[in-house]
C-alpha positions in Angstrom: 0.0 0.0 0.0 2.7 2.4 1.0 4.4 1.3 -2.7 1.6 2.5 -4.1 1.0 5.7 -2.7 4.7 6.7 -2.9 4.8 6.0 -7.4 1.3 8.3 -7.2 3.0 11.1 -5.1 6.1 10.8 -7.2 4.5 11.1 -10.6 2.2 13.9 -9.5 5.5 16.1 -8.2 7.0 15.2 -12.0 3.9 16.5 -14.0 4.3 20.1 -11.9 7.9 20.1 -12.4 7.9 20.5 -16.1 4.6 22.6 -16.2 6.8 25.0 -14.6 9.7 24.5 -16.9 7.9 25.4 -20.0 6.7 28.9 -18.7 10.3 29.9 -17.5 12.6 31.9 -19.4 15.0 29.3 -21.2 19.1 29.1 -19.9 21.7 31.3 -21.5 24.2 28.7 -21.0 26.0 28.0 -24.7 27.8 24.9 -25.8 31.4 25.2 -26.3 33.7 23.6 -29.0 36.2 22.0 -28.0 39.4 21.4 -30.9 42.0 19.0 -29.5 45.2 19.6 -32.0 47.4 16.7 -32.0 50.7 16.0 -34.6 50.3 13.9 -37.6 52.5 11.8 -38.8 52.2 10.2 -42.2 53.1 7.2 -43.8 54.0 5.7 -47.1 50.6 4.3 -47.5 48.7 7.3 -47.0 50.6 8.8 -49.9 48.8 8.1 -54.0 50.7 8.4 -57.3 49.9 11.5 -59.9 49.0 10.2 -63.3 51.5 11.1 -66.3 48.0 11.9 -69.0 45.4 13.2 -66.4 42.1 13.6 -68.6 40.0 17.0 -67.9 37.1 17.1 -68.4 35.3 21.3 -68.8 32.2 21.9 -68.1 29.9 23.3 -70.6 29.8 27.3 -69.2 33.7 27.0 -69.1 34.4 26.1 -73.0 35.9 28.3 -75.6 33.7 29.5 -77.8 34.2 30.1 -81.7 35.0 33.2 -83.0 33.2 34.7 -85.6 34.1 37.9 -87.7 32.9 39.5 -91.2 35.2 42.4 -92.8 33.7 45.2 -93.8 35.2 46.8 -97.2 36.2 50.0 -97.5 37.7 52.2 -99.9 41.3 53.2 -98.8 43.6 55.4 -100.8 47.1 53.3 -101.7 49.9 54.8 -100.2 51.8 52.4 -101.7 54.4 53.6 -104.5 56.4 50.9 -106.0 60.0 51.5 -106.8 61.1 51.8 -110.4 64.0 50.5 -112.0 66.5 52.7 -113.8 66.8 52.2 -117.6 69.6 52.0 -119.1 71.2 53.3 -122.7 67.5 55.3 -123.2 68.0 59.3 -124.3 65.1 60.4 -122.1 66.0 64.0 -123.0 65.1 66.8 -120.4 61.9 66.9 -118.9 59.4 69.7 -119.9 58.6 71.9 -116.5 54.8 72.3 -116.5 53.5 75.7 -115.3 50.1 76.7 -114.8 49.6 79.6 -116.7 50.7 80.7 -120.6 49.8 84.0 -122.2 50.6 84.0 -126.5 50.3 87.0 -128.9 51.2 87.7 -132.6 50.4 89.0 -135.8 50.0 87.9 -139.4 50.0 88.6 -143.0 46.3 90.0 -143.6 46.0 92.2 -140.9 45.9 89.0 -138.2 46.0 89.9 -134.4 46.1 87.2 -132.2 45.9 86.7 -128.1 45.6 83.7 -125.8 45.3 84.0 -122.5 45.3 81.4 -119.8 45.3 81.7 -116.1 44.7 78.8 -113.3 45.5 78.4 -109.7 45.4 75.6 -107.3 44.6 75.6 -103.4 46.3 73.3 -100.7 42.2 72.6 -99.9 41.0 70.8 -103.0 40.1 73.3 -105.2 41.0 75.3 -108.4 39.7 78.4 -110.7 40.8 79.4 -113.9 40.2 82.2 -116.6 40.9 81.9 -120.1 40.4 84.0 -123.5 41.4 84.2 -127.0 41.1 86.3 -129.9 41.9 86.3 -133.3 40.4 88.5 -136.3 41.1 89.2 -140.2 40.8 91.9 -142.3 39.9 92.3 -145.9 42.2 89.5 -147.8 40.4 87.8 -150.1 41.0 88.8 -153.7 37.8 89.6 -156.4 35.1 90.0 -154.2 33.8 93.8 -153.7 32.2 93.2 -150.4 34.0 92.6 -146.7 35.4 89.4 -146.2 37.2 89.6 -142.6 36.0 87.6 -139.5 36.7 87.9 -135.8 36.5 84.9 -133.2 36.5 86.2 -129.1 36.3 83.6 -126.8 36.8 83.9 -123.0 35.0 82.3 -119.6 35.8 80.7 -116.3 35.3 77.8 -113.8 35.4 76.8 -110.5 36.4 73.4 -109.1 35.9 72.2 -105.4 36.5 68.7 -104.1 34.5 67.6 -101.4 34.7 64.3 -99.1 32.4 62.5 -101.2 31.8 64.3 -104.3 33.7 66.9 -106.8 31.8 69.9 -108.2 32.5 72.1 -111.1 31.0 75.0 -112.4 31.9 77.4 -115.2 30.8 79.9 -117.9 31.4 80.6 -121.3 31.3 83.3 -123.9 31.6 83.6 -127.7 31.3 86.4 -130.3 31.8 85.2 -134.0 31.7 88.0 -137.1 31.3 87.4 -140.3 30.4 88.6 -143.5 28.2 87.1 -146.6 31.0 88.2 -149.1 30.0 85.3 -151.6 28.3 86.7 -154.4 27.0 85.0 -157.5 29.7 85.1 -160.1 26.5 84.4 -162.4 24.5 88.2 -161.8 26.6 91.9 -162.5 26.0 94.0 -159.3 26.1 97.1 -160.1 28.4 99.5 -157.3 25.6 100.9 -156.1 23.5 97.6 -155.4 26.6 96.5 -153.7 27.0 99.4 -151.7 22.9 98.7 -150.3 24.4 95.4 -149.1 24.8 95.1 -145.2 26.4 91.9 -145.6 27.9 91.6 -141.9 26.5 88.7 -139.5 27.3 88.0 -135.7 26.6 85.3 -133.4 26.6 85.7 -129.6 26.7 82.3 -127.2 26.4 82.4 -123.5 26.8 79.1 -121.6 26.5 78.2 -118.0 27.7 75.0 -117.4 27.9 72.7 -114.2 29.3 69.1 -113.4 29.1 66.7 -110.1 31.3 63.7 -109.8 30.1 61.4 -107.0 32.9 58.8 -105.0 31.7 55.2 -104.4 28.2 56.1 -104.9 25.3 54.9 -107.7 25.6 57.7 -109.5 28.9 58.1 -111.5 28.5 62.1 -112.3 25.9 64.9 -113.8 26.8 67.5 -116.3 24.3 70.4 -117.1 24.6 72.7 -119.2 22.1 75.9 -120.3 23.2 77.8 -123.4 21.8 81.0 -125.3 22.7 81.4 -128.7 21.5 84.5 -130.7 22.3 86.9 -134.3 22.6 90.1 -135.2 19.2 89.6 -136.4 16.8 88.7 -133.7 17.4 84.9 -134.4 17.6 83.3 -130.7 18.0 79.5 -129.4 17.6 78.4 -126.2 19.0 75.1 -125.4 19.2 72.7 -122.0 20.5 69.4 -121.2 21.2 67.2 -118.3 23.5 64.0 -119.2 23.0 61.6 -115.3 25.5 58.7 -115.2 24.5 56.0 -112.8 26.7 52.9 -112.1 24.3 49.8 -111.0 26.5 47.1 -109.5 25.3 43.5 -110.5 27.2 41.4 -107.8 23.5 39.7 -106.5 23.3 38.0 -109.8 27.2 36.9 -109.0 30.2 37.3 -108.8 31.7 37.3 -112.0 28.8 40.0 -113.6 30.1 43.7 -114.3 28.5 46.5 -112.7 26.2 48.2 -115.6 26.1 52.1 -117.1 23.0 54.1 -117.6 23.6 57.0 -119.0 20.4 59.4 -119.3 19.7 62.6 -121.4 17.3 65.4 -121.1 17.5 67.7 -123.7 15.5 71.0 -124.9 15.8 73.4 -127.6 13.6 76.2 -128.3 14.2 78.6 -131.2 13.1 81.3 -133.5 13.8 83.3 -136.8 11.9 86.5 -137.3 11.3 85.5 -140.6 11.8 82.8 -143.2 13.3 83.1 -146.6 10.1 83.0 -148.6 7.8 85.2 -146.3 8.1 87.8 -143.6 6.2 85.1 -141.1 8.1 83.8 -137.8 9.8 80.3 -137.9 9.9 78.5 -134.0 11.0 75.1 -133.8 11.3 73.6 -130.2 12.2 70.0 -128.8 12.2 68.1 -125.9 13.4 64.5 -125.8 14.3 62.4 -122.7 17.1 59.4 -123.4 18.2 55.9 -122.1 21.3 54.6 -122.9 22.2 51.9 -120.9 25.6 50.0 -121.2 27.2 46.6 -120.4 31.0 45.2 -121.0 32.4 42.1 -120.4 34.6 39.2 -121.8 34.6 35.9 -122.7 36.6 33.6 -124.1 39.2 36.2 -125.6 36.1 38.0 -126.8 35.4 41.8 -125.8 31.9 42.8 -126.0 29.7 46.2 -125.5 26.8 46.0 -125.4 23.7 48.5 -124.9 21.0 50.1 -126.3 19.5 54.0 -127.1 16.0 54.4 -126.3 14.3 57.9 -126.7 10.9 59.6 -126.0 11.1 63.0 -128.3 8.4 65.3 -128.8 8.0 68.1 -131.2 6.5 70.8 -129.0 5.6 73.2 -132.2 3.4 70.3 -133.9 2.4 68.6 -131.3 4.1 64.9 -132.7 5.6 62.7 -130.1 7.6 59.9 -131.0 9.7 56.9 -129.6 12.8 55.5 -131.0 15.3 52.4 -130.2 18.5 51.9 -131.5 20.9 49.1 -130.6 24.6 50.2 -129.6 26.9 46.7 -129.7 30.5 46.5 -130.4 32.1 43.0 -130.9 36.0 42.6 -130.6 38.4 39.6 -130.6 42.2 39.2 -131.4 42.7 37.1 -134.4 46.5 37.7 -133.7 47.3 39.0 -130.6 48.4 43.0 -130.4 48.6 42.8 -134.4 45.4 41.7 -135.8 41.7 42.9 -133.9 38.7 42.2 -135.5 35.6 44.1 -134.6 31.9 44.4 -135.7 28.8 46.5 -134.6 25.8 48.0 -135.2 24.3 51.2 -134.1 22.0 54.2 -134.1 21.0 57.5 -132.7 18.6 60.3 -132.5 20.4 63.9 -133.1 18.6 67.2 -131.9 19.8 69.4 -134.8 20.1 73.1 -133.6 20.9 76.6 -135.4 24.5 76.8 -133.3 25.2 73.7 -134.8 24.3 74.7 -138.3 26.2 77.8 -137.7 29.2 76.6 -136.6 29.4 74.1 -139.8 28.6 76.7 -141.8 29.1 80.6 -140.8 27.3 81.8 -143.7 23.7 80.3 -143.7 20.8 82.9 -143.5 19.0 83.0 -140.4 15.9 81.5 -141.8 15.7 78.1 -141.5 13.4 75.4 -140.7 15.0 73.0 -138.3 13.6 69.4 -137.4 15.7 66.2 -136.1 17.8 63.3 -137.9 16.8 60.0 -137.3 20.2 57.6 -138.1 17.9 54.3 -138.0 21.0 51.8 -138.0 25.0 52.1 -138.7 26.5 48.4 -138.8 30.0 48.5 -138.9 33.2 46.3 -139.0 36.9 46.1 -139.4 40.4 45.8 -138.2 43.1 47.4 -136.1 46.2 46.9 -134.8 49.3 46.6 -135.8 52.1 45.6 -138.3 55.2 45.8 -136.6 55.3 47.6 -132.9 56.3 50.9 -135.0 53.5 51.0 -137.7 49.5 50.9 -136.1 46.5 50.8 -138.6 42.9 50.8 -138.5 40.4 49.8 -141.5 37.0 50.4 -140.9 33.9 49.9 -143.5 30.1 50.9 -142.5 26.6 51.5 -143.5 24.0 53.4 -142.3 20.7 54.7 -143.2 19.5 58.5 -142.0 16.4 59.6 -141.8 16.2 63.4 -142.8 19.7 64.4 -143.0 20.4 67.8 -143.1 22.3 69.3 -146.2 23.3 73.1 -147.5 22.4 74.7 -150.9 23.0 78.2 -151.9 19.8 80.0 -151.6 18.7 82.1 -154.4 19.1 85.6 -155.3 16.2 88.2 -154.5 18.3 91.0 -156.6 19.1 91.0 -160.7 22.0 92.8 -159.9 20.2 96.2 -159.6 17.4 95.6 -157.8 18.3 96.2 -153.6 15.4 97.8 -152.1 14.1 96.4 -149.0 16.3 93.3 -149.4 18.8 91.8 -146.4 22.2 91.2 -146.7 22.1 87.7 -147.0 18.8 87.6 -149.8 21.7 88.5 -152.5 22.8 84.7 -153.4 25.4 84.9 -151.2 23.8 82.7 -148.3 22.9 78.9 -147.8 19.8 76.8 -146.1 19.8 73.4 -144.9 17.3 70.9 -146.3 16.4 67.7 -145.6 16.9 64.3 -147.4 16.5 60.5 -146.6 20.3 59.2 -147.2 21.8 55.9 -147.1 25.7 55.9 -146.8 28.3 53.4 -147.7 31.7 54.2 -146.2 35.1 52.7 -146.4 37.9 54.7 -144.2 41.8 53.3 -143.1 44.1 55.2 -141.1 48.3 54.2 -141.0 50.1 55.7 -137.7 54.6 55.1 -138.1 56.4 56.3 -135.2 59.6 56.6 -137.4 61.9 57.4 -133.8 60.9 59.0 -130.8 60.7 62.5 -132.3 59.2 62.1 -135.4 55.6 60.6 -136.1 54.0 60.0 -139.3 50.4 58.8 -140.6 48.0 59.1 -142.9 44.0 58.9 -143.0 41.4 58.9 -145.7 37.8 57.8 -146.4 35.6 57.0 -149.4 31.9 57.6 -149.1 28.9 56.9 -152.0 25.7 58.4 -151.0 22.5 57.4 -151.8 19.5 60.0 -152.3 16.0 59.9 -151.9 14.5 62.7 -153.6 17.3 65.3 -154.4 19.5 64.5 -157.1 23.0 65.0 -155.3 24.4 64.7 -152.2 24.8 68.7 -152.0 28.1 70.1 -150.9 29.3 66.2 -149.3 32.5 65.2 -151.1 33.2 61.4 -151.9 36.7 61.4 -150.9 38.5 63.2 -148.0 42.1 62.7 -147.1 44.5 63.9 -144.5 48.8 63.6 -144.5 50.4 64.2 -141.2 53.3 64.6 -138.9 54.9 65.8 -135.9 59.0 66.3 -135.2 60.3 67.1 -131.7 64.0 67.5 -131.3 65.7 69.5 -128.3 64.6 72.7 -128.3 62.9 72.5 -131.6 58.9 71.0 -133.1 57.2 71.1 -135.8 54.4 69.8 -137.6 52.5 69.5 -140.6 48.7 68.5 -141.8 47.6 68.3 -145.6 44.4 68.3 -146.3 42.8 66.9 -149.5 39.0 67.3 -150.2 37.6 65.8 -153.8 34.8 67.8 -155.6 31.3 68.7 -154.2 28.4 69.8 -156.4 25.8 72.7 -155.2 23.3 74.2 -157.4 22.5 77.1 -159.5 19.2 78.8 -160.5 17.7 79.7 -163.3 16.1 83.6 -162.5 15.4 85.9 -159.5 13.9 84.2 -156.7 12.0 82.4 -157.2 13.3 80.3 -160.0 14.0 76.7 -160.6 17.5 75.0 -160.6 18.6 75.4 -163.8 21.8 73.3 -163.3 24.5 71.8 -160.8 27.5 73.8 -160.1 30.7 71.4 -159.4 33.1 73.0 -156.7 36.6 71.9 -157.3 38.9 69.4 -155.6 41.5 71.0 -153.6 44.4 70.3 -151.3 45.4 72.7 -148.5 48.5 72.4 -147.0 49.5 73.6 -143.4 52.5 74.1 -141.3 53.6 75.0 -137.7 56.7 75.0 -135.4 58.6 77.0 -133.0 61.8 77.3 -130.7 62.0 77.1 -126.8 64.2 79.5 -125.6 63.7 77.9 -122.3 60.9 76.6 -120.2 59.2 79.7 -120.3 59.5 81.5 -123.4 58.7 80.1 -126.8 58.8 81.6 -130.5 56.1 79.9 -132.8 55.0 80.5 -136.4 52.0 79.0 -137.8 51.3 78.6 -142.0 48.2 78.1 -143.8 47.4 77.3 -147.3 51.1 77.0 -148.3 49.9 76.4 -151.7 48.1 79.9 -152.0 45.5 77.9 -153.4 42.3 79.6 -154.5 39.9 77.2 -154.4 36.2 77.2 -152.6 35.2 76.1 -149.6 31.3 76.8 -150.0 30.1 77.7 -153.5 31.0 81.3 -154.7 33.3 81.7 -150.8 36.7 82.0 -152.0 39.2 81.2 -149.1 42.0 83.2 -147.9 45.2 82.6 -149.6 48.8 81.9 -147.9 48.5 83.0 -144.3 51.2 83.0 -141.7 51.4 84.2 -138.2 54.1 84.0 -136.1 54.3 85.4 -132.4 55.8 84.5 -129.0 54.4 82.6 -126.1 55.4 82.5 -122.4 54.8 80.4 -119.2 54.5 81.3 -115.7 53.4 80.6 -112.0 52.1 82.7 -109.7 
């Protein structure tokens, strides 16, 4: 019993003991660590062997990782500027000092005055200007003709260049006076000295040009060229002409590798022009065009064969009549060396589109009357073929043979007289016979043409060129004022201080018509102008770099033949003067 009682009474006093443990704070007594250092000392077993070819094994984060890299190709100037070797037992001579500016003057036979004028100067920044100018006049020299036969020819402008980072700009202008006279007379009609004295036979012709040109670097387009002109008379005639000539360079390496990069050359062009009157009528003559062009282009070789290919494609309208037209012609050249650097073959075929103009007209012939009608020339096709190269490494040679077909080409006739002789009241100076118009025929050509280059040493050169040409008409009877055969001799000496050089000219005959009566008459027959060779000559003496004494000679011959019909030329010229170069 007392067992009992004594486990109750103990388990009781247990159960209030840890009742009262849980409500108490809890002991701030910490554990301590306890390190007991004691020596080691190892032995030969403990020990393990390195191996001589451990493998390692990286993990995935730590391996190298391959390098990629593209270049990116840019244009860099070569600075690179190989050595040359030093020939031997070659007579270079002395080099030629090059200056930047020249001024020449002299004087001729036939009352000649001549001046040339050049000026130019470079910057250290990229750019340039110049000014030049140039005149040279005549007076009366031409024998049996009673009216005035001297010219004058003044010619000056300027021009500024700047090169930029990317691109080059240019821009420059340009003027021209030109005097002549309509001395040319009918041989056929007696003037009388009076009707001759009525005659104001003098014409001029004034051009203005503003011109402008961009040349882009590593870009599509190549360059730009613009030009505005304004052409005029001393009779009211005016032309007004603009055009724009793009260049673009499309590269064609997406296609591949081996393709060229292909030209488009573009063309906007527009002349407007007037006459206060036309030879039959006191009425206004206007002619104006605008015509836009595509001319791409394409090169490449293949198999020891060159070709150029490309194509002319313009949209023209005629603005006074309201016509609009488009035209295509092909532009291909074929070469290939049948012996190489002696024999060349090449063949082609081509066309074009040409915008005649009164400049034009007056600058192939000064003494047309400023009445005429003015319209384009269509040159439908022009194949071609021949060979050039060379005989021996002295003698070069081309031969050349073509056909072509035009489409209203423009010829000159002498126009027909308004006076008998007597007659001079109310006329113009050129309504006396002595002016020409242009008219239009539909002409095939067949042309055969060689030219012969020997460089006899290295100072004198000597060649010769000629063609033959058979013209076939339409609906005039003759190919007016076009000779069959043309022909040129020349050559060109240079020795120390000395040069000279000669050209000889030979021209077969020409036909132009002749009428009947006083305007207006028929053609009562064809007039044959006269074969005729004109020989020319030129040299001079360096006194040193800068000064030099030249001497030019014309018509050595003092032939008297005719250049246009009833235009006698002038006979033996010469002129002789002195030049001299300078810096600034």
């Amino acid at each position: 019993m007392r067992k009992i009682v004594f486990t109750l009474c103990l388990c009781t006093f247990s159960t209030l003991v840890f009742s009262q443990d849980n409500n108490q704070a809890k002991d701030t007594l910490k554990t301590t660590v306890i390190n007991v250092v004691t020596s080691y000392t190892p032995t030969i077993s403990d020990a393990f062997k390195i191996k001589k070819n451990p493998k390692i094994q990286l993990g995935a984060k730590i391996k190298k990782k391959q390098l990629k890299y593209q270049i990116f190709s840019a244009p860099v100037a070569s600075t690179f500027i190989p050595k040359s070797g030093v020939a031997k037992g070659i007579n270079m001579g002395v080099k030629e000092r090059l200056y930047q500016n020249y001024l020449a003057a002299g004087f001729g036979n036939n009352t000649t005055p001549f001046i040339e004028l050049f000026l130019h100067h470079a910057t250290r920044f990229e750019n340039e200007f110049g000014v030049y100018a140039k005149y040279i006049s005549s007076e009366n020299s031409i024998d049996e003709t009673p009216l005035n036969s001297n010219f004058s020819n003044m010619n000056f402008g300027a021009f500024y260049k700047q090169e930029e980072r990317y691109y080059t700009w240019k821009i420059g202008a340009d003027f021209e006076k030109n005097t002549y006279n309509w001395y040319g007379l009918p041989s056929a009609t007696n003037f009388i000295p009076t009707t001759i004295t009525a005659i104001n036979e003098e014409q001029s012709y004034t051009s203005l040009a503003i011109e402008g040109e961009l040349i882009f670097e590593d870009f599509y387009m190549n360059s730009s060229k613009m030009n505005v002109s304004l052409f005029s008379d001393g009779l009211s005639s005016k032309e007004l002409r603009f055009t724009m000539n793009p260049q673009f360079q499309i590269p064609l390496k997406g296609i591949g590798r081996k393709f060229n990069d292909l030209i488009l050359d573009t063309s906007i062009d527009y002349v407007n022009g007037e006459f206060a009157q036309s030879y039959s009528s006191t009425s206004k003559l206007e002619h104006s065009f605008f015509t836009v062009g595509l001319l791409p282009k394409y090169n490449f070789e293949y198999n020891d064969f060159t070709f150029n290919l490309g194509a002319k494609i313009y949209f023209t309208s005629d603005l006074e009549n309201k016509i609009s037209q488009l035209y295509a012609y092909p532009d291909v050249n074929i070469q290939y060396p049948l012996v190489a650097n002696y024999v060349n073959f090449y063949i082609g075929a081509n066309g074009d589109l040409k915008t005649n103009t009164y400049k034009d007209f007056a600058s192939e012939n000064p003494y047309i009357s400023p009445t005429q009608f003015i319209t384009q020339t269509n040159m439908k096709y022009n194949f071609f073929g021949g060979f050039n190269g060379k005989f021996t490494p002295d003698v070069s040679y081309d031969i050349k043979a073509s056909y072509s077909d035009e489409d209203d080409k423009a010829l000159f006739i002498r126009n027909n007289s308004k006076s008998d002789g007597i007659n001079a009241t109310g006329l113009l100076g050129y309504e006396y016979g002595n002016s020409f118009s242009y008219i239009y025929d539909d002409v095939t050509t067949l042309s055969i043409s060689g030219e012969l280059t020997v460089d006899v040493n290295r100072n004198l050169v000597v060649g010769a060129n000629g063609a033959f040409n058979s013209y076939t008409m339409t609906n005039q009877t003759e190919a007016w004022n076009l000779p069959q055969l043309t022909g040129e001799i020349f050559a060109k000496y240079k020795r120390n201080k000395w040069y000279a050089s000669t050209n000889i000219f030979f021209v077969s005959d020409r036909k132009d018509i002749e009428y009947s009566g006083v305007y207006p008459s028929a053609v009562s027959k064809t007039v044959p102008l006269e074969s005729f060779v004109d020989v020319n000559l030129n040299g001079g003496y360096h006194f040193n770099d800068k000064f030099t004494a030249f001497i030019k000679m014309n018509n050595v011959l003092n032939s008297d033949y005719q250049r246009f019909s009833n235009f006698n030329v002038q006979g033996f010229q010469v002129l002789g003067g002195i030049s001299y170069k300078f810096d600034f």
